[in-house]
N, C-alpha and C positions, 0 to 999 in steps of 0.2 A: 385900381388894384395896387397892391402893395406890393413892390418887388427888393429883392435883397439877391445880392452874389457873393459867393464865399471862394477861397479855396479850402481844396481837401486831399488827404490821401488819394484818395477816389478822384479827382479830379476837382475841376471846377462847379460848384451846385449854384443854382439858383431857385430861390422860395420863393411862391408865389402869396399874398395872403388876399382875401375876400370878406365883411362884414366879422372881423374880428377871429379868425379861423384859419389854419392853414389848408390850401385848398391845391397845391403842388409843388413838387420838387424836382428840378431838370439837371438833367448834365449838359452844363457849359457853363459862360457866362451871360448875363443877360445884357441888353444892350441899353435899357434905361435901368435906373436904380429910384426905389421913390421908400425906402425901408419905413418900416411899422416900430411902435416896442417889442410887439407880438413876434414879427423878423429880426429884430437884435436879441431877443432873448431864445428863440431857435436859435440861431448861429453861435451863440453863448455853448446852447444844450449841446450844439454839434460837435464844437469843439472840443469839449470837454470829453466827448464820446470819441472823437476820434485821437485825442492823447491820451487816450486809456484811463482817465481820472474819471468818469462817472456811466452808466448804463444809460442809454436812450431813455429821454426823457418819456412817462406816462402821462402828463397831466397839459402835455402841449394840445390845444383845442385844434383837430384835425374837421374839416368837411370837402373830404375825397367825394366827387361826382362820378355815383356809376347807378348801374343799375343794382335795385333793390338787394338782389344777392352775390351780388360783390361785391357791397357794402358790407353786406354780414361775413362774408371771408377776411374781407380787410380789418375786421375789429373782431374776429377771430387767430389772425394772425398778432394782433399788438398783445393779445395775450399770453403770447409766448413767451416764456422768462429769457432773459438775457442771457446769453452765453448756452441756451438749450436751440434745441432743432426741432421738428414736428415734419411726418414722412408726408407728401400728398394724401396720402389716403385716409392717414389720422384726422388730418385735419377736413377730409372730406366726412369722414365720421363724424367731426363735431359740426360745421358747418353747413352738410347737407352735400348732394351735388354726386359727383366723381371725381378721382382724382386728375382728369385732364380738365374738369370744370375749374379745380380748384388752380391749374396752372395757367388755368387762361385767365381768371382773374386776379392772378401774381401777376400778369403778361402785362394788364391793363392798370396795375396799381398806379395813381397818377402821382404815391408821395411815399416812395421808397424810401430804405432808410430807416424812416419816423414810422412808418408799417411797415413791418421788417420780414418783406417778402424771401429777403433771402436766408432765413430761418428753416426754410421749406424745404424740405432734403427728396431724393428719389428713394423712392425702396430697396434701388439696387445700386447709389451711384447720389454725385451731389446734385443731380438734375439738372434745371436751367435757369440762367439769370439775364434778363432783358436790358439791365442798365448798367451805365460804365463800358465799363470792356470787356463786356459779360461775368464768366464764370471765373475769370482773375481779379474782377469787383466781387464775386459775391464769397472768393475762397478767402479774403483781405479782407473783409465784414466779418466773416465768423472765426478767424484765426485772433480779430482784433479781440472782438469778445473770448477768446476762450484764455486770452490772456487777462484780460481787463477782471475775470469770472475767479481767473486763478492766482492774480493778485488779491483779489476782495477776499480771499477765501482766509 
């Protein structure tokens, strides 16, 4: 397996890659390094994402392990435009489910970020975010983009 460590805003990340696909994204650092092209060209896309120079990349090959329908969440969430939001329920609308289905499998996303779980808003309130240091990672993700949205503009 191909691993790579970065820092970030967000802290320290590390990608996981498997048969040519990125298959997760951790916070920390990892303890072996053995990087891909496939992980220098993420941490490229990263960077560039998180100095406000370009939107999360779309064309990065993702193969996130879950089950059947939280797979379809997760590539229902990557279609959410950059710098937009999507309530639970919307997105249980288009993916199927409930909206606690839909937050269990933001819960289990194994490659945040790059599926941009925390796009995911509550209907009453910014909901909840599992990774980093929670919900002061996921307010610094969407504050990034609504500048990153509001310079491109």
């Amino acid at each position: 397996m191909a691993v790579l460590s970065m820092h970030s805003p967000v802290g320290d990340l590390t990608l996981f890659a498997e048969d040519d696909a990125i298959v997760a994204l951790e916070w920390g650092w990892g303890s072996l390094q053995d990087p891909s092209p496939l992980l220098h060209r993420a941490k490229a896309a990263l960077d560039a994402y998180f100095d406000g120079a370009a939107p999360l990349p779309t064309d990065l090959p993702l193969n996130p392990m879950g089950t059947p329908y939280r797979r379809k969440v997760w590539a229902a969430l990557r279609t959410i435009p950059h710098g937009q939001t999507r309530s639970y329920a919307a997105l249980a609308r288009e993916a199927g489910g409930s909206a606690r289905s839909i937050g269990g499998a933001n819960a289990a996303n194994p490659i945040p970020i790059l599926i941009p779980c925390h796009r995911v808003l509550a209907s009453a309130g910014i909901g909840g975010y599992s990774g980093g240091d929670g919900l002061a990672t996921k307010r610094l993700l969407l504050a990034l983009e609504s500048r990153t949205k509001a310079a491109q503009a």
